[in-house]
N, C-alpha and C positions, 0 to 999 in steps of 0.2 A: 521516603522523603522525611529528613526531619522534621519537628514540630517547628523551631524556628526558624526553617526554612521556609517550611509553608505559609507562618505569618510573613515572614520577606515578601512571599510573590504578592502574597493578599493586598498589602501595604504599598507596592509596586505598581500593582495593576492602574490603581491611580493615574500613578503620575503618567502628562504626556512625554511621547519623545521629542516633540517639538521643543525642549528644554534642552538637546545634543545636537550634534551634528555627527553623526556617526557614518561610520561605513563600514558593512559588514563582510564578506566574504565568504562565497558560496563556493565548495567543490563538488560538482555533478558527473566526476571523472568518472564513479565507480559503472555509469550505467553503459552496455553494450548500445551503440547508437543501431547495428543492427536486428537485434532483439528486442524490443521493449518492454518494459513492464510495467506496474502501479509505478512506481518511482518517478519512470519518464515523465508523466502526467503530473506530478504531485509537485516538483523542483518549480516549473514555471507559474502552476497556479496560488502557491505559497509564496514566492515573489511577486507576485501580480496582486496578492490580497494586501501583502507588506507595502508595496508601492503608493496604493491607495489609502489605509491606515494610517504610514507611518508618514510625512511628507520631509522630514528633517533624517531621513535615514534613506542615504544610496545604498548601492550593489555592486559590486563585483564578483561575476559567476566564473567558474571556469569550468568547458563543455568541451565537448568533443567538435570538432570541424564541420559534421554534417549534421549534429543533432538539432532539431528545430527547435526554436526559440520564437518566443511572439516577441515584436518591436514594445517596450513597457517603458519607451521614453528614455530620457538624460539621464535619470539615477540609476539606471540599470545599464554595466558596461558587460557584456560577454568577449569572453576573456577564449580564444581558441588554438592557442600557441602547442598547447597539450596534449600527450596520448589520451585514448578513455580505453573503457574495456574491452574494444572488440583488439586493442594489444597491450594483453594483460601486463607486463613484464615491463614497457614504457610507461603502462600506467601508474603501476606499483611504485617507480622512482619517480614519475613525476609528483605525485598524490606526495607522496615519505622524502622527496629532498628537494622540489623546486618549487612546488605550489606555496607554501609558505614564507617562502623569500621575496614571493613575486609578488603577495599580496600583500607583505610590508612596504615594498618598493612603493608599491599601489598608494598606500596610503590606509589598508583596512586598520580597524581597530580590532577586530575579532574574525577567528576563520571557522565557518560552519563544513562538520564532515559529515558521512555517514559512515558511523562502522570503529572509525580507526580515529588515532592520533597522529599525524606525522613524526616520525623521526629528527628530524629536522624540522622546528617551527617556532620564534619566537613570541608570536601574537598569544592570546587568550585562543584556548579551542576550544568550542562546544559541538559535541559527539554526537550526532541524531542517530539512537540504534532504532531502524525500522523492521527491523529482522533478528533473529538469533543463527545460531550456527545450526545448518539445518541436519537432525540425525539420518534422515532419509539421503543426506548426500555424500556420505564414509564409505560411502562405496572405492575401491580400489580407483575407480578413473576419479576419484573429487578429493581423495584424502590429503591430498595437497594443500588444496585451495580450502576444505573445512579448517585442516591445521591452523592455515593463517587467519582466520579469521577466529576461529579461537583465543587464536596468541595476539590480534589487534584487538579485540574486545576485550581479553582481561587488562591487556596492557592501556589501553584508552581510559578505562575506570579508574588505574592508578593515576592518569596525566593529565586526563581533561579539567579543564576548569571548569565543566558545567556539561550533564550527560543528559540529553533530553529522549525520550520512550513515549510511544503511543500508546502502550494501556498500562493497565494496573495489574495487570497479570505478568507483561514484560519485564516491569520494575520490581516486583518482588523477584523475577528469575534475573535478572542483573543485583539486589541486591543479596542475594547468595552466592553470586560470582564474587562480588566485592568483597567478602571474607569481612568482614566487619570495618573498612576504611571509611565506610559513610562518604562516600563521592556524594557534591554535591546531583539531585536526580529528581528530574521535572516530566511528569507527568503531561502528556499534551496528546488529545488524537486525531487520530487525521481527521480532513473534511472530505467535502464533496461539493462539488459546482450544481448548485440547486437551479441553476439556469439551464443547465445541459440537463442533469439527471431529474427529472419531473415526472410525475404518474401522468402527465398531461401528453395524450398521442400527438405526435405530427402528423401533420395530412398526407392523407392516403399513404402512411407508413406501414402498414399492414399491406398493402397492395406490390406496395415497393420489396419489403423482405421477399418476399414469393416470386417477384419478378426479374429482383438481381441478385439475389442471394439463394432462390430455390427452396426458402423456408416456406412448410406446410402452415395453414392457417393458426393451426393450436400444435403446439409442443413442449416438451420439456426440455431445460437449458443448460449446459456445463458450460461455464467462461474461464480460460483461464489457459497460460501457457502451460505446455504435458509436462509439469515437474511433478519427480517421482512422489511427491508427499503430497499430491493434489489429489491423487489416487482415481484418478480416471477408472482404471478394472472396478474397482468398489460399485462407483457410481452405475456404472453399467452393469453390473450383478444385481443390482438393487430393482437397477429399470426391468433387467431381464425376472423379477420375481413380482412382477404386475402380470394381469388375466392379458392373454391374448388380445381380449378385444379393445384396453385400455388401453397395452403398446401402438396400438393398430391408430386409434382414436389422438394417440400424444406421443406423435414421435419423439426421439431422441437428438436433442443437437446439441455437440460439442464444439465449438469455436476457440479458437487459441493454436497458438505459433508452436514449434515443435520444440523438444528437448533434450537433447542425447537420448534419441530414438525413443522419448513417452511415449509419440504417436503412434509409431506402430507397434507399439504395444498395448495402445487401446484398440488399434483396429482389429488387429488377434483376440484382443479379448472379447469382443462383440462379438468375432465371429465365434468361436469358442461357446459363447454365449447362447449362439444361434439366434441372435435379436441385430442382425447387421442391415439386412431388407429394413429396420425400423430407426435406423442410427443414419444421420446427417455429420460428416465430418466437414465443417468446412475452411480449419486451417486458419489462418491469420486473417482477422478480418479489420477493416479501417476501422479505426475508433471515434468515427463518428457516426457508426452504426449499436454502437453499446448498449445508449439508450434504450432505441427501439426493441433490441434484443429482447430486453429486460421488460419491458413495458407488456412487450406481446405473448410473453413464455407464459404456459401456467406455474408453472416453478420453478426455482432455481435449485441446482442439486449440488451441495458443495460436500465431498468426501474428505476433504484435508485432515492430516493428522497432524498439522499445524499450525498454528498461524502468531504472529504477532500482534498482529489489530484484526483484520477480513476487510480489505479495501473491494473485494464483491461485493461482498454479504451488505456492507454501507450505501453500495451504489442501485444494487438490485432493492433495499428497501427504500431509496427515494424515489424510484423509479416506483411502489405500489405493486412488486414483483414478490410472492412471498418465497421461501427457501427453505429447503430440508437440509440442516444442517450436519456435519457431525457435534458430538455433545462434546464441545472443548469450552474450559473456563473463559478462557478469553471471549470466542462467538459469543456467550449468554453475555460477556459484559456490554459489548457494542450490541446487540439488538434485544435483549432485554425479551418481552414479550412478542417482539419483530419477525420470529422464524420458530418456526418446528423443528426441536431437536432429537439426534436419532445417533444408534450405533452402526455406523457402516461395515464394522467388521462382522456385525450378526445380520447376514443377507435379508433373513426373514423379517427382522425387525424394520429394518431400512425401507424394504419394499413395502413393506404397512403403512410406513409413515408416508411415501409418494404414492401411495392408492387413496388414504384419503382426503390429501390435499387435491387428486385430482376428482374424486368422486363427492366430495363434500362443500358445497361452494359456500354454505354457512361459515364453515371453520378458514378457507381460501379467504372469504373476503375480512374476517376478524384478524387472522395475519398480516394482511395486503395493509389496514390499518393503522394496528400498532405498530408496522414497520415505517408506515410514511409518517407519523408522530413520532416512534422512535431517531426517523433519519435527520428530521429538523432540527435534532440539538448539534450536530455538527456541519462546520461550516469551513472554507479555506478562511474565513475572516476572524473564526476562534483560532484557528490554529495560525493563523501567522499575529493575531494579538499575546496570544498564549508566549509564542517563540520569540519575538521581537523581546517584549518587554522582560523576559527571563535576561538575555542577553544584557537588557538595560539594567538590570539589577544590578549583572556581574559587573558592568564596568563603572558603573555609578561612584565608586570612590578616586577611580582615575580620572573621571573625567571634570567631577566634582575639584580634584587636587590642582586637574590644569589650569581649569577657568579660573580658581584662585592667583 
């Protein structure tokens, strides 16, 4: 980000938006309404923090037909005319040739993506990259779908009017795509709903996991859909190079939805493992059980070889859940002192690092802390103040010109 960019936002942040009437436009196409992911969750509670914040600033989202949406009032219209991505190919042209028109028609002032720029699209676009293009997915069945999103993302950087990223680590790997154009490029990271994610139990939630879920009292935790860069085998090598009687003591449980066959390719690897009697698969779980997930585990074991932000690793340290992570720049930037980092590719180191998070409850409860200190400085309320008012920056000379 340039330097007088940055005094821009600085100088921005000020002002209210109650000085506009604006309306923005949201497209949610990219998300699979039958698969879900962080995204799903992240689209309505980034709207829902803007609603309340912003009060001189509507919505107009465009969702898929089935995807749930909370009721957030008049200024929020959901828009469901649209493919999303469980039909990629309708998606793609509604996203690149009709979403744009439609939310001129509308009335937006500005159209928020994630990923891409439209082909067709008159308004201001601001690009939210929550991801990069994943190398773990060039595989022969993805090399398609990595291509284009390649080729939207370098071409977004040349068109957007305003390319917003959740870390600092993203933003320098977008500003080496950029080849030196200097897009403008706002730094914002996600949050987390401190009302839901709390180190504070629900009652008799610990009773409840074992009774409808079949989680043992103490365990260790993987969350996350089986994408290949999540590395589920890793994580399970790691668990399988703990003492028998520690596996025995802190079962294993992986929770999350499957992914061009991740899943059984972690149950092979368990067994494989020979640690399967100690491993809890239990597939797609409601996500109003997360919390607890988190709350109850002795730790969270995150093998990823990538990430953009870690919207776990965030969630798991406002929950007071500590995490062995692997040692990626980004993780250390979001939890800071929050998690214990480790090499998942070197089995033995791994499994040292989850023996003495579970054997040490000094160094467990010193993580557990600076993670629930770390997780307070992000909020849905920074991040949709953070986003809003970026946008208000961009259009501040137009809107400035009309009111004249």
């Amino acid at each position: 980000m340039s330097a007088c960019f940055r005094f821009q936002m600085r100088r921005i942040s000020a002002i209210s938006a109650q000085a506009f009437r604006v309306k923005l436009a949201l497209s949610t196409l990219c998300e699979n309404p039958r698969k879900r992911t962080g995204l799903s969750t992240l689209f309505p509670a980034f709207v829902a923090a803007a609603v309340r914040l912003f009060p001189d600033v509507s919505w107009l989202v465009f969702a898929s037909h089935d995807e749930p949406w909370p009721d957030l009032g008049p200024r929020v219209n959901v828009v469901r005319r649209f493919a999303a991505n469980d039909r990629r190919a309708m998606r793609l042209w509604s996203d690149h040739l009709r979403v744009g028109s439609e939310a001129e028609r509308r009335g937006a002032d500005a159209l928020l993506t994630v990923g891409f720029v439209p082909l067709r699209c008159r308004l201001p676009v601001i690009m939210q990259v929550c991801a990069l293009p994943s190398s773990c997915a060039a595989g022969p069945a993805n090399w398609l779908r990595t291509a284009y999103r390649v080729w939207a993302l370098r071409a977004g950087l040349r068109r957007a009017a305003l390319v917003i990223t959740n870390s600092a680590w993203a933003a320098g790997r977008l500003g080496a795509l950029d080849r030196g154009r200097r897009c403008r490029l706002v730094v914002s990271p996600e949050g987390v709903d401190h009302a839901q994610f709390s180190p504070e139990p629900g009652k008799s939630e610990r009773d409840r996991l074992t009774r409808e879920l079949g989680i043992p009292p103490r365990y260790l935790l993987w969350l996350s859909n089986f994408y290949a860069y999540k590395r589920a085998e890793l994580a399970l090598a790691a668990f399988a190079a703990l003492p028998a009687k520690l596996r025995t003591e802190y079962p294993f449980v992986l929770a999350g939805g499957d992914w061009q066959g991740g899943l059984a390719r972690a149950r092979r690897a368990a067994a494989r493992c020979g640690v399967d009697r100690d491993v809890r698969f239990l597939g797609r779980v409601n996500e109003a059980w997360l919390p607890a997930l988190y709350r109850n585990a002795r730790a969270q074991v995150m093998a990823t070889s990538e990430e953009t932000f870690g919207r776990n690793l965030l969630e798991a340290m406002a929950c007071g859940c500590p995490t062995v992570a692997n040692d990626l720049p980004v993780l250390r930037e979001v939890a800071g002192a929050g998690a214990e980092f480790t090499d998942f590719a070197r089995t033995p180191e791994a499994g040292e690092a989850l023996r003495r998070l579970c054997e040490d409850d000094v160094l467990a409860g010193r993580v557990r802390d600076h993670g629930i200190a770390r997780a307070a400085e992000f909020s849905f309320e920074r991040l949709a103040r953070e986003r809003v008012n970026a946008v208000i920056a961009l259009l501040e000379p137009e809107k400035a010109l009309v009111a004249s």
